[in-house]
N, CA, C and O atoms as CSV, one atom per row, in Angstrom:
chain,resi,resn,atom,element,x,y,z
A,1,UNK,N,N,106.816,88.846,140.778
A,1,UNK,CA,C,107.756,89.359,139.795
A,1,UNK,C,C,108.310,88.174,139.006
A,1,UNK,O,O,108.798,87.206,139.589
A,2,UNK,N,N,108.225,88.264,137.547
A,2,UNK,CA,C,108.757,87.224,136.839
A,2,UNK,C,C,110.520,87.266,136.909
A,2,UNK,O,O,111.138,88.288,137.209
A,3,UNK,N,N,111.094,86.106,136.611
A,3,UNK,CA,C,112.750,86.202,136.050
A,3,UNK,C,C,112.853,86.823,134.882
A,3,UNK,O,O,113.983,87.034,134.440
A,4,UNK,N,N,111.870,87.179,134.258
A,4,UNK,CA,C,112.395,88.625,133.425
A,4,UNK,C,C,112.690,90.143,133.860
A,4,UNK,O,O,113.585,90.926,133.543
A,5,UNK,N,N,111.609,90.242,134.690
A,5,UNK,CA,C,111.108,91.522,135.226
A,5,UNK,C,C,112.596,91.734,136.968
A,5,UNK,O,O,112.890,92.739,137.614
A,6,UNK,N,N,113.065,90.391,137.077
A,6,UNK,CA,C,113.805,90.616,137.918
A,6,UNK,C,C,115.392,90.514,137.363
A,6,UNK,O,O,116.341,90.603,138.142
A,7,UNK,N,N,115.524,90.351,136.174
A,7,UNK,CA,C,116.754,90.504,135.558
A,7,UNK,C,C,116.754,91.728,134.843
A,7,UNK,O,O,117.846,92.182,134.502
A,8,UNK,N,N,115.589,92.410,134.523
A,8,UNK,CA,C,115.906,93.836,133.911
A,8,UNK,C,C,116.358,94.778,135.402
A,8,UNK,O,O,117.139,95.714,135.573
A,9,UNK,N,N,115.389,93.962,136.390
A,9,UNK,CA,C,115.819,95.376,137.238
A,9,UNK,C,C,116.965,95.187,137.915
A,9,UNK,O,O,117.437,96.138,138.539
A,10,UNK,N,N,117.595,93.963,137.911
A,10,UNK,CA,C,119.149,93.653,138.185
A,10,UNK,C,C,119.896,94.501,137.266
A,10,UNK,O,O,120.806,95.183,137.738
A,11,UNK,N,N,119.596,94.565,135.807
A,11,UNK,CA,C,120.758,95.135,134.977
A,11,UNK,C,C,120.998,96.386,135.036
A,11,UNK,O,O,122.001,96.976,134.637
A,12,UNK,N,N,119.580,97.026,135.805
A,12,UNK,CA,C,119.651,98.673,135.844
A,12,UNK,C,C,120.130,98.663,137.217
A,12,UNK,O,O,120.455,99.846,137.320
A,13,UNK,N,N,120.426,98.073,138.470
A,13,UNK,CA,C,120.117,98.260,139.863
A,13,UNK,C,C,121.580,97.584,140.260
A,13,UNK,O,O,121.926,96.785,139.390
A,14,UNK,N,N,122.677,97.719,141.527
A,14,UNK,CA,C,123.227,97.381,141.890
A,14,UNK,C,C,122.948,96.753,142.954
A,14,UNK,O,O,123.846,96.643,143.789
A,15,UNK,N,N,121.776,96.232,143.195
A,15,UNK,CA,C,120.768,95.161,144.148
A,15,UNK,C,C,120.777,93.802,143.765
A,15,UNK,O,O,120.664,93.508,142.575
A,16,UNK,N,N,120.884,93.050,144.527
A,16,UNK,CA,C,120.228,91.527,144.243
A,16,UNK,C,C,119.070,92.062,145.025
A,16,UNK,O,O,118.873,92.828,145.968
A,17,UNK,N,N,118.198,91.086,143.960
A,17,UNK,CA,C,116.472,91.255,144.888
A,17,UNK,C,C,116.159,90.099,144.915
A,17,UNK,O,O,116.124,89.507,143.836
A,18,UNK,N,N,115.801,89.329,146.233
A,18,UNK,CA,C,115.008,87.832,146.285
A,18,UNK,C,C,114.129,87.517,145.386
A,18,UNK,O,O,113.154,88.239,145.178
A,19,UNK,N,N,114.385,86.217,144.620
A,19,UNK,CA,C,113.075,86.092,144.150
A,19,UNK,C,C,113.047,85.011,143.647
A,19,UNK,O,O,114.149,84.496,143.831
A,20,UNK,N,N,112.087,84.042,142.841
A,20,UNK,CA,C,111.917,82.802,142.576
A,20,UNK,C,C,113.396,81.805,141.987
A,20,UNK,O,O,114.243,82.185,141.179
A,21,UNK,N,N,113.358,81.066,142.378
A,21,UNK,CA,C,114.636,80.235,141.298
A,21,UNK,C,C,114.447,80.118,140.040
A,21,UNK,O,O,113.564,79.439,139.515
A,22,UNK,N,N,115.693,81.115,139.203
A,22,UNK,CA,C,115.721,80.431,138.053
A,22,UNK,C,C,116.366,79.290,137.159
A,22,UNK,O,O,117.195,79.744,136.370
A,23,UNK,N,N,116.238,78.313,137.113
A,23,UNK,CA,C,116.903,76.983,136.524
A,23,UNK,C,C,117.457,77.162,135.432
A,23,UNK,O,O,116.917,77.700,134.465
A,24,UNK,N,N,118.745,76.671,135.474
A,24,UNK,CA,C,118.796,76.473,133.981
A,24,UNK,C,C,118.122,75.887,132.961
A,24,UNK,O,O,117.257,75.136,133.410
A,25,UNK,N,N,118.149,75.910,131.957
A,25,UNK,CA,C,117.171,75.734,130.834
A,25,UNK,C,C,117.121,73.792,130.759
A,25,UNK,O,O,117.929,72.947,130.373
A,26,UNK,N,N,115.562,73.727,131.421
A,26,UNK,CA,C,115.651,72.065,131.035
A,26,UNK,C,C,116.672,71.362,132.500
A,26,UNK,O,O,116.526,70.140,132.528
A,27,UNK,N,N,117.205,71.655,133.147
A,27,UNK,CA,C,117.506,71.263,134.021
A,27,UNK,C,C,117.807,71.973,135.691
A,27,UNK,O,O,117.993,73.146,136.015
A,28,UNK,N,N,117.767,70.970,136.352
A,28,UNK,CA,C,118.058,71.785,138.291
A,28,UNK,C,C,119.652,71.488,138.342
A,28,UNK,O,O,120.346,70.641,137.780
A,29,UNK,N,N,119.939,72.521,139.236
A,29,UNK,CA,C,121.808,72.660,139.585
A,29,UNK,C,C,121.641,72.879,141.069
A,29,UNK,O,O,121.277,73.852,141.730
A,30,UNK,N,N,122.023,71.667,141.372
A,30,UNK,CA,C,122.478,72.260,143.181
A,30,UNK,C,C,123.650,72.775,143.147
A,30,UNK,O,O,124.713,72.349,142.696
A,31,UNK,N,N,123.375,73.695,143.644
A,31,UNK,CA,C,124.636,74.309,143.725
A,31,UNK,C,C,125.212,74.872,145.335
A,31,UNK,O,O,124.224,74.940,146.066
A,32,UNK,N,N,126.272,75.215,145.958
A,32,UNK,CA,C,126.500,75.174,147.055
A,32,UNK,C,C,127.018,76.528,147.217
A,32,UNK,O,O,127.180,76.844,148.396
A,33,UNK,N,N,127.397,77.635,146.132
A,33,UNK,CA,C,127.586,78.869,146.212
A,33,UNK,C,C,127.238,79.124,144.833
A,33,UNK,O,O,126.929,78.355,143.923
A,34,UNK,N,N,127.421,81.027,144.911
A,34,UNK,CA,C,126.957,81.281,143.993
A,34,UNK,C,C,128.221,80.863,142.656
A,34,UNK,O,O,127.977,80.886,141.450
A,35,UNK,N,N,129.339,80.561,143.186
A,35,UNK,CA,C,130.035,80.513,141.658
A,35,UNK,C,C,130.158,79.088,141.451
A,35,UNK,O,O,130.970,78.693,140.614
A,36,UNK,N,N,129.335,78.124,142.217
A,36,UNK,CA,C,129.184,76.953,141.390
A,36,UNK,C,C,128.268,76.774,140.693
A,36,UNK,O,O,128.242,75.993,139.742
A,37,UNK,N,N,126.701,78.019,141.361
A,37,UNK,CA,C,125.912,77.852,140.421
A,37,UNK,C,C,126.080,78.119,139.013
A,37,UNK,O,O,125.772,77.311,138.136
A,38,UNK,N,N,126.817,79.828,138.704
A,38,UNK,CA,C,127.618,80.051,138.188
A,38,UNK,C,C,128.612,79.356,136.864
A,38,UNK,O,O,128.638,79.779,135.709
A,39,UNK,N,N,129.439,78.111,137.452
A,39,UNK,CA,C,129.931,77.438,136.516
A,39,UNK,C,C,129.209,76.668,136.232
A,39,UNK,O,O,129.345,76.360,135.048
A,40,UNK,N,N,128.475,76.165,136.710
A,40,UNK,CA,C,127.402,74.994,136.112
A,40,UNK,C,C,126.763,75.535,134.953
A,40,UNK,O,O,126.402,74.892,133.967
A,41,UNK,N,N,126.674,76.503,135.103
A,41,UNK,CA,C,125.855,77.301,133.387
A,41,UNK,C,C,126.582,77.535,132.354
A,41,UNK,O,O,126.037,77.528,131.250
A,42,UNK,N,N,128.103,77.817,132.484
A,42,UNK,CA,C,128.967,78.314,131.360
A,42,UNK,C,C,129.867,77.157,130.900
A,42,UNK,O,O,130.102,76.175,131.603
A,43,UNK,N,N,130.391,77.368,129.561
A,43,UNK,CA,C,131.177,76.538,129.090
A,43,UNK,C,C,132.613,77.383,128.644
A,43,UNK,O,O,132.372,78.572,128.430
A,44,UNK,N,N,133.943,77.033,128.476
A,44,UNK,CA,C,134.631,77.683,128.295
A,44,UNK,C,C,134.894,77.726,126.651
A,44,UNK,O,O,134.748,76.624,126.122
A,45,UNK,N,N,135.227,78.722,125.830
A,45,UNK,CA,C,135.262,78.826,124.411
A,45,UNK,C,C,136.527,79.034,124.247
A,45,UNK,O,O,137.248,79.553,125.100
A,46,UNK,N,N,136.996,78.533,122.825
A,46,UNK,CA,C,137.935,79.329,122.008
A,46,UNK,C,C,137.901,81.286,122.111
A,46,UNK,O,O,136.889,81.978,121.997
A,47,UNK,N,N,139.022,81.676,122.300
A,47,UNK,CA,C,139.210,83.080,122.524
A,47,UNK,C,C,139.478,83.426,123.906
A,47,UNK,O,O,139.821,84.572,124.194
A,48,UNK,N,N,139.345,82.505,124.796
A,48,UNK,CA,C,138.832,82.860,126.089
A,48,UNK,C,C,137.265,83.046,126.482
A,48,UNK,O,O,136.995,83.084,127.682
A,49,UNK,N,N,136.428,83.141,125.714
A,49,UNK,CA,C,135.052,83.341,126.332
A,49,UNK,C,C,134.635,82.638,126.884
A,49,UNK,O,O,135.255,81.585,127.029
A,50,UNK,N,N,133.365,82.811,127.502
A,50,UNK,CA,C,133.007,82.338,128.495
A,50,UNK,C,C,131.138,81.711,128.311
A,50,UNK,O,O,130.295,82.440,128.833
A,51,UNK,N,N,130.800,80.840,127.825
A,51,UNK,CA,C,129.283,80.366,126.830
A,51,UNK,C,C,128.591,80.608,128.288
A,51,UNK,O,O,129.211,80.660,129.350
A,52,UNK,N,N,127.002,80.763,128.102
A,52,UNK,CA,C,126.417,80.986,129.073
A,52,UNK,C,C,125.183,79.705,128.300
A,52,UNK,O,O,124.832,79.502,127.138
A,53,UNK,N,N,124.898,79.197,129.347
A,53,UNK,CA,C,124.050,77.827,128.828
A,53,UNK,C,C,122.718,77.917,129.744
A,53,UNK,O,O,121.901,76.998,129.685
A,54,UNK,N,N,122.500,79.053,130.610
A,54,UNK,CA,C,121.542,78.815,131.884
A,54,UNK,C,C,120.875,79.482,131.358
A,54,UNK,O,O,121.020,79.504,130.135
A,55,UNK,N,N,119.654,80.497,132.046
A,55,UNK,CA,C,118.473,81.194,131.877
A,55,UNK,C,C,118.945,82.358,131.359
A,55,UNK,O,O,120.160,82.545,131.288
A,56,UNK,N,N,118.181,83.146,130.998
A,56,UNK,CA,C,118.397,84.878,130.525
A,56,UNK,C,C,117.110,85.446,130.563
A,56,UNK,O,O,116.138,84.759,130.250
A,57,UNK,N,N,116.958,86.944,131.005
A,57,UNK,CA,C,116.130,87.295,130.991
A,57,UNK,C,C,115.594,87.889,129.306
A,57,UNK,O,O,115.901,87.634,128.141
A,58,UNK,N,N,114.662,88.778,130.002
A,58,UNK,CA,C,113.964,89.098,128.180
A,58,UNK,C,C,114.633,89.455,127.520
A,58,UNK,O,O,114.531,89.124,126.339
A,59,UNK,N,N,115.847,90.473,128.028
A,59,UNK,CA,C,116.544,91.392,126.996
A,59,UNK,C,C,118.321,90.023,126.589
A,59,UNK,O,O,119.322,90.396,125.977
A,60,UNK,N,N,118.098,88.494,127.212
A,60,UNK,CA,C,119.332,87.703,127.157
A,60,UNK,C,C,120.039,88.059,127.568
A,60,UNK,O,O,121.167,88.026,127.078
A,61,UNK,N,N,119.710,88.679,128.874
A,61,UNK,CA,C,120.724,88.928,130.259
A,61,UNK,C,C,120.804,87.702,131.024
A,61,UNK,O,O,119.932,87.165,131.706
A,62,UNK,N,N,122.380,87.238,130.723
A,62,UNK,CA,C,122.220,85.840,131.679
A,62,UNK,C,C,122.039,85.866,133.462
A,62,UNK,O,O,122.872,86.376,134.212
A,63,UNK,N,N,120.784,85.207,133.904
A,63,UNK,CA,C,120.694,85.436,135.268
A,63,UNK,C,C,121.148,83.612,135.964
A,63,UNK,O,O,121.202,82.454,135.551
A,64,UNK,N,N,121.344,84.266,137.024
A,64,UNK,CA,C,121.306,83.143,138.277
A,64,UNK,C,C,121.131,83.342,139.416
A,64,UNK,O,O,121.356,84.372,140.051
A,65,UNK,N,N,120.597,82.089,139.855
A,65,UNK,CA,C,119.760,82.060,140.617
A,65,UNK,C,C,120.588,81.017,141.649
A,65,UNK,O,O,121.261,80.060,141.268
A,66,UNK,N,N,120.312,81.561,143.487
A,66,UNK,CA,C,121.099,80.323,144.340
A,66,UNK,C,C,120.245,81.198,145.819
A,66,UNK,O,O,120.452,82.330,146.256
A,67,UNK,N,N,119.523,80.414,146.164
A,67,UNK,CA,C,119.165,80.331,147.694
A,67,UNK,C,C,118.257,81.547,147.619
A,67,UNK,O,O,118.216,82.442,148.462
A,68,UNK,N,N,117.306,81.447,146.156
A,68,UNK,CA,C,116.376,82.607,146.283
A,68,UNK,C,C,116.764,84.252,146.069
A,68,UNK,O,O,116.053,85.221,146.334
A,69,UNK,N,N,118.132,84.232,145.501
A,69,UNK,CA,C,118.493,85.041,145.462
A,69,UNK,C,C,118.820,85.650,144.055
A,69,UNK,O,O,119.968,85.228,143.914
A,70,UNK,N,N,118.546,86.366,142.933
A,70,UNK,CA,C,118.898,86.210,141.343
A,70,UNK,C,C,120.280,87.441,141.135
A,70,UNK,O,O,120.262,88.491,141.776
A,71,UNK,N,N,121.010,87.222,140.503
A,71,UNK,CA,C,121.825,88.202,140.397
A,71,UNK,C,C,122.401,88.311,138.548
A,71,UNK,O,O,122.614,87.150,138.196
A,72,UNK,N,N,122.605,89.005,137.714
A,72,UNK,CA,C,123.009,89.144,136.300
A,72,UNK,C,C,124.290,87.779,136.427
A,72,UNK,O,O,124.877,87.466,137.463
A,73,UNK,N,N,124.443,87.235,135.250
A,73,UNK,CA,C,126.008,86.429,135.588
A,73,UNK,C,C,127.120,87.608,134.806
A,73,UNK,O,O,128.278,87.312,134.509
A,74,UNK,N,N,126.436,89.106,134.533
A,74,UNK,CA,C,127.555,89.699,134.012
A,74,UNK,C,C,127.935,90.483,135.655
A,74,UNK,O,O,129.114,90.386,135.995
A,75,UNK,N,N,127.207,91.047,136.394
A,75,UNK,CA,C,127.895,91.257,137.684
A,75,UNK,C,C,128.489,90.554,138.655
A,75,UNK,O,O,129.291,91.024,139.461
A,76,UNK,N,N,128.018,89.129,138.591
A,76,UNK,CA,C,129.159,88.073,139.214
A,76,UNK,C,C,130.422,87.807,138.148
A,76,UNK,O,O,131.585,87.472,138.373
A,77,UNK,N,N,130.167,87.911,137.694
A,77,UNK,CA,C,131.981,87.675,136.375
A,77,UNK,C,C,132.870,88.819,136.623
A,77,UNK,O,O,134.076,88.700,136.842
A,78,UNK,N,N,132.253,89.892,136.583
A,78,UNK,CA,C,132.589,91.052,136.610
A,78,UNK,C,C,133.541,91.334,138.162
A,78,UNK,O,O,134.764,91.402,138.289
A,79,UNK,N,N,132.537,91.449,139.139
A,79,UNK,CA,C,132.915,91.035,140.428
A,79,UNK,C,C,134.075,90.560,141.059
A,79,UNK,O,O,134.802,91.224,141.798
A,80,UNK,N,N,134.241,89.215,140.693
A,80,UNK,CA,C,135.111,88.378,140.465
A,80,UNK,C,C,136.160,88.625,140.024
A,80,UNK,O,O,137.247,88.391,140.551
A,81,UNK,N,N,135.970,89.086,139.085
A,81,UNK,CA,C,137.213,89.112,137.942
A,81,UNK,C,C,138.190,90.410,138.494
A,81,UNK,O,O,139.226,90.241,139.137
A,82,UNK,N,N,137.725,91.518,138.165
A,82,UNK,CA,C,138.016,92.928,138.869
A,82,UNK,C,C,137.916,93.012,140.127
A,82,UNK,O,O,138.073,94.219,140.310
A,83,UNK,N,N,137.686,92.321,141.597
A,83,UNK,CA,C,138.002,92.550,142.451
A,83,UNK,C,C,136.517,93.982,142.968
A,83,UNK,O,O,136.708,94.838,143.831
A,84,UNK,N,N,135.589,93.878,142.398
A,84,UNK,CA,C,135.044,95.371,142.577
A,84,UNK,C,C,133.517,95.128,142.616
A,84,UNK,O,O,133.112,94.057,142.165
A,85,UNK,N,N,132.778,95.876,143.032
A,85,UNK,CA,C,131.489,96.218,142.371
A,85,UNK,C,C,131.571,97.011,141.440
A,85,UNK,O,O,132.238,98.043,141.359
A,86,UNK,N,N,130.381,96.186,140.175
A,86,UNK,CA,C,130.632,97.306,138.719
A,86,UNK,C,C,129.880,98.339,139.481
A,86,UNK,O,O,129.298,98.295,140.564
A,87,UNK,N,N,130.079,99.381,138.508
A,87,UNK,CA,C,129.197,100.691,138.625
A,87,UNK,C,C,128.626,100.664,137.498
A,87,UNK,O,O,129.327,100.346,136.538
A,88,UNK,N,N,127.252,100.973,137.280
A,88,UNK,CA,C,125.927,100.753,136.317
A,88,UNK,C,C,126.072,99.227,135.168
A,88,UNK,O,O,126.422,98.072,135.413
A,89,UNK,N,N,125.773,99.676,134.316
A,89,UNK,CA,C,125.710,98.404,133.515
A,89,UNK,C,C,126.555,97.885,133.280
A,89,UNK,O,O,127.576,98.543,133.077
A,90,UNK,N,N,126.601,96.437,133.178
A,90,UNK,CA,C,128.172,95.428,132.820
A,90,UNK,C,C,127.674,94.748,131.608
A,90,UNK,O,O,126.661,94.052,131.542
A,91,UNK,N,N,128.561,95.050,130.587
A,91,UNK,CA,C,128.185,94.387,129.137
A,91,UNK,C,C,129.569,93.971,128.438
A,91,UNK,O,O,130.636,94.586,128.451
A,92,UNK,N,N,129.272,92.845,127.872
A,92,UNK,CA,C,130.428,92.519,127.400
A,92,UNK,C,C,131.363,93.579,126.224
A,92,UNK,O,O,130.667,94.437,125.682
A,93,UNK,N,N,132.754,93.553,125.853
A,93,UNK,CA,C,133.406,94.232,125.112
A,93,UNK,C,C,133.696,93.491,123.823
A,93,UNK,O,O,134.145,93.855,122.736
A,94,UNK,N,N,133.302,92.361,124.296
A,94,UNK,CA,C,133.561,91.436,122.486
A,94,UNK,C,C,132.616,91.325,122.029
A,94,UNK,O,O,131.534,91.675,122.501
A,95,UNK,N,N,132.895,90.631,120.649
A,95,UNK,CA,C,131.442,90.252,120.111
A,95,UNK,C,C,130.948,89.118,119.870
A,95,UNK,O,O,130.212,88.780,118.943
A,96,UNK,N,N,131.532,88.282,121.065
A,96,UNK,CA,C,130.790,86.808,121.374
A,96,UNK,C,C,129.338,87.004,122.702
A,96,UNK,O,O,129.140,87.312,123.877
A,97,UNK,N,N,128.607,86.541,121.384
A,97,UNK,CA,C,127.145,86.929,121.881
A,97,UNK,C,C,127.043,86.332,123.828
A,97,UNK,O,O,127.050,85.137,124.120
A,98,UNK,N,N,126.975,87.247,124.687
A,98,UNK,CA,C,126.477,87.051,126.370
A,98,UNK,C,C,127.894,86.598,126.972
A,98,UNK,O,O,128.096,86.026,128.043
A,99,UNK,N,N,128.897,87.037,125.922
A,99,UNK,CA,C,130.118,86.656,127.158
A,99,UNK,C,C,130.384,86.575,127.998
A,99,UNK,O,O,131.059,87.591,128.164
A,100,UNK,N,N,130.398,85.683,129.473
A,100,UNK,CA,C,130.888,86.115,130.471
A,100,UNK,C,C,132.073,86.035,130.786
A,100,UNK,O,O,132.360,86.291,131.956
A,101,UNK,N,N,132.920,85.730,130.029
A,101,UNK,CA,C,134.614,86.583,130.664
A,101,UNK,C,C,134.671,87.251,131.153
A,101,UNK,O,O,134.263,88.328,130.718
A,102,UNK,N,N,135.333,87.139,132.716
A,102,UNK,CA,C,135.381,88.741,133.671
A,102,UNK,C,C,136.254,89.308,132.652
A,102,UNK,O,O,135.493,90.249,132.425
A,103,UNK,N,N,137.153,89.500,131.906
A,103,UNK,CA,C,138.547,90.021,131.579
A,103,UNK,C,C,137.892,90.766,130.089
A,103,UNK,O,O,138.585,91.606,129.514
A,104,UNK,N,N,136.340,90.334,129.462
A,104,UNK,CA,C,135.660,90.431,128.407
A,104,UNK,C,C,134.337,91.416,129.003
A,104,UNK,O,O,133.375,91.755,128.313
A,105,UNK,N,N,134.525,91.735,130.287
A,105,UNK,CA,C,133.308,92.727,130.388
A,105,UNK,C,C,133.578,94.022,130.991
A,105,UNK,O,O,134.575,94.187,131.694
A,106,UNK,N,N,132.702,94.992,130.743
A,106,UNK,CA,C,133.094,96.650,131.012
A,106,UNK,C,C,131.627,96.894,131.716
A,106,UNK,O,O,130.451,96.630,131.466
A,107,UNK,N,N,132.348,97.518,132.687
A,107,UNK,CA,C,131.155,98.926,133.684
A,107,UNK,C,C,131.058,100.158,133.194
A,107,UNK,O,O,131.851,100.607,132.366
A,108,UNK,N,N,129.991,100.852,133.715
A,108,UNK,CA,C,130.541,102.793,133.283
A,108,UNK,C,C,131.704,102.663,133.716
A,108,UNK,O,O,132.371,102.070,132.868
A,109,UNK,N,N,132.389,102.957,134.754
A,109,UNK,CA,C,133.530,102.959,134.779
A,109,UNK,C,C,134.826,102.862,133.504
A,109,UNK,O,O,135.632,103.534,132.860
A,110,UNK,N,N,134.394,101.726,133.691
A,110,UNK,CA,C,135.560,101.240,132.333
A,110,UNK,C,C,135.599,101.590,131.016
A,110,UNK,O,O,136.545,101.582,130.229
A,111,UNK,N,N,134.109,101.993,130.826
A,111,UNK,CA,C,133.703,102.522,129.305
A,111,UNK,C,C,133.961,103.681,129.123
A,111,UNK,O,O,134.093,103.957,127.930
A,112,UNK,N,N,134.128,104.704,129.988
A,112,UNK,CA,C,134.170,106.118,130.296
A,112,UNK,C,C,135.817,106.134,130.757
A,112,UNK,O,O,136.217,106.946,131.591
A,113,UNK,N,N,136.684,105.175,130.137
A,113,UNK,CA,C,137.771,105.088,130.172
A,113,UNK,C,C,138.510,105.082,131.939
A,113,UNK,O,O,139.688,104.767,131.774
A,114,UNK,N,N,138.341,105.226,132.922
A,114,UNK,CA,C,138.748,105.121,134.022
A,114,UNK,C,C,139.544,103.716,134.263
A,114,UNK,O,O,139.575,102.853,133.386
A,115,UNK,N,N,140.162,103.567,135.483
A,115,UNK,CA,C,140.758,102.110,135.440
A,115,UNK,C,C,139.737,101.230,135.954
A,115,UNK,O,O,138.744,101.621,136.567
A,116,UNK,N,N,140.101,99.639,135.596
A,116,UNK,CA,C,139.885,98.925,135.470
A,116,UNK,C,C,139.383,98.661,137.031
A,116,UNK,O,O,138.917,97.568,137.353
Protein backbone atom coordinates (compact mmCIF):
# COMPACT_ATOMS: atom_id res chain seq x y z
CA UNK A 1 0.00 0.00 0.00
CA UNK A 2 1.41 3.36 -1.01
CA UNK A 3 1.32 6.70 1.53
CA UNK A 4 -1.28 7.78 -0.70
CA UNK A 5 -3.51 4.89 -0.73
CA UNK A 6 -2.92 4.83 3.14
CA UNK A 7 -3.85 8.44 3.78
CA UNK A 8 -7.07 8.25 1.75
CA UNK A 9 -8.08 5.34 3.74
CA UNK A 10 -7.09 7.17 7.00
CA UNK A 11 -9.34 10.15 5.94
CA UNK A 12 -12.36 7.90 5.36
CA UNK A 13 -11.53 5.34 8.41
CA UNK A 14 -11.16 6.01 12.14
CA UNK A 15 -8.12 3.39 12.02
CA UNK A 16 -4.49 3.94 12.02
CA UNK A 17 -3.23 1.19 9.68
CA UNK A 18 0.60 0.14 9.83
CA UNK A 19 2.45 0.96 7.14
CA UNK A 20 5.67 2.26 5.55
CA UNK A 21 7.31 5.57 6.96
CA UNK A 22 6.42 8.58 5.60
CA UNK A 23 9.24 11.34 5.79
CA UNK A 24 8.93 14.53 5.56
CA UNK A 25 9.60 16.03 2.33
CA UNK A 26 13.52 15.89 1.68
CA UNK A 27 14.25 15.06 5.11
CA UNK A 28 14.19 12.12 8.30
CA UNK A 29 12.62 13.28 11.86
CA UNK A 30 13.34 11.15 14.78
CA UNK A 31 10.92 11.56 16.55
CA UNK A 32 10.09 10.04 20.06
CA UNK A 33 6.16 10.38 19.97
CA UNK A 34 3.70 10.99 17.81
CA UNK A 35 3.37 14.83 18.62
CA UNK A 36 6.96 15.43 18.14
CA UNK A 37 6.76 13.87 14.98
CA UNK A 38 3.93 16.00 14.57
CA UNK A 39 5.66 19.36 15.42
CA UNK A 40 8.56 18.72 13.50
CA UNK A 41 6.35 19.16 10.33
CA UNK A 42 4.35 22.33 11.21
CA UNK A 43 5.21 25.84 11.52
CA UNK A 44 3.17 28.28 13.45
CA UNK A 45 1.39 31.24 11.24
CA UNK A 46 -0.07 34.55 11.59
CA UNK A 47 -3.91 33.98 12.53
CA UNK A 48 -3.12 31.18 14.63
CA UNK A 49 -2.64 28.52 11.94
CA UNK A 50 -0.89 25.91 11.94
CA UNK A 51 1.68 25.33 8.26
CA UNK A 52 2.08 21.72 7.55
CA UNK A 53 5.66 21.25 5.92
CA UNK A 54 5.73 17.18 5.99
CA UNK A 55 4.18 14.65 3.48
CA UNK A 56 0.48 14.64 2.19
CA UNK A 57 -1.24 12.25 0.59
CA UNK A 58 -2.83 12.50 -3.05
CA UNK A 59 -5.82 14.38 -2.13
CA UNK A 60 -2.92 16.96 0.39
CA UNK A 61 -4.01 15.23 3.37
CA UNK A 62 -1.21 15.92 5.71
CA UNK A 63 0.03 12.43 6.99
CA UNK A 64 2.50 11.19 9.65
CA UNK A 65 4.23 8.79 10.15
CA UNK A 66 6.08 7.33 13.77
CA UNK A 67 6.99 3.65 14.55
CA UNK A 68 5.29 2.36 11.33
CA UNK A 69 2.33 3.65 12.14
CA UNK A 70 0.55 6.63 9.60
CA UNK A 71 -2.20 8.63 10.97
CA UNK A 72 -3.95 12.15 9.05
CA UNK A 73 -2.16 15.25 11.06
CA UNK A 74 -5.89 16.52 10.86
CA UNK A 75 -6.97 13.62 13.40
CA UNK A 76 -4.01 14.11 15.65
CA UNK A 77 -4.70 18.07 15.90
CA UNK A 78 -8.05 17.39 16.20
CA UNK A 79 -7.60 14.79 18.97
CA UNK A 80 -5.57 16.82 20.87
CA UNK A 81 -7.13 19.80 20.70
CA UNK A 82 -10.86 18.62 21.55
CA UNK A 83 -10.01 16.08 23.95
CA UNK A 84 -11.99 13.40 21.57
CA UNK A 85 -11.97 11.11 18.71
CA UNK A 86 -13.30 12.99 15.56
CA UNK A 87 -16.22 11.28 14.11
CA UNK A 88 -15.81 10.92 10.15
CA UNK A 89 -13.88 13.47 8.35
CA UNK A 90 -11.71 16.29 9.99
CA UNK A 91 -11.21 19.28 7.66
CA UNK A 92 -10.19 22.45 8.35
CA UNK A 93 -12.87 25.54 8.89
CA UNK A 94 -10.58 28.31 7.53
CA UNK A 95 -9.25 29.04 4.49
CA UNK A 96 -5.61 28.61 5.16
CA UNK A 97 -4.78 25.93 2.78
CA UNK A 98 -4.13 22.17 5.24
CA UNK A 99 -4.52 23.96 8.51
CA UNK A 100 -3.74 22.14 11.32
CA UNK A 101 -5.06 24.20 14.18
CA UNK A 102 -6.91 21.90 16.54
CA UNK A 103 -9.19 25.09 17.39
CA UNK A 104 -9.31 25.51 13.10
CA UNK A 105 -10.68 21.99 12.45
CA UNK A 106 -14.32 20.37 12.34
CA UNK A 107 -15.67 16.60 12.46
CA UNK A 108 -19.29 15.50 11.38
CA UNK A 109 -19.97 16.22 14.57
CA UNK A 110 -19.14 19.74 14.62
CA UNK A 111 -20.34 20.48 11.12
CA UNK A 112 -23.77 19.10 11.79
CA UNK A 113 -23.67 21.71 14.48
CA UNK A 114 -23.41 19.47 17.75
CA UNK A 115 -20.81 20.46 20.46
CA UNK A 116 -17.54 20.73 20.13
Amino acid sequence: MTSEEIAAALDAADVSVPGPSVPARGRSVSAASWQDAFNARTVAMEGGHLHWTGATGHRGTPVVSFRGQVQTGYRLAFRWHHGREPEGNVRPTCDYPCCLAGGHLADRRIREGGAA
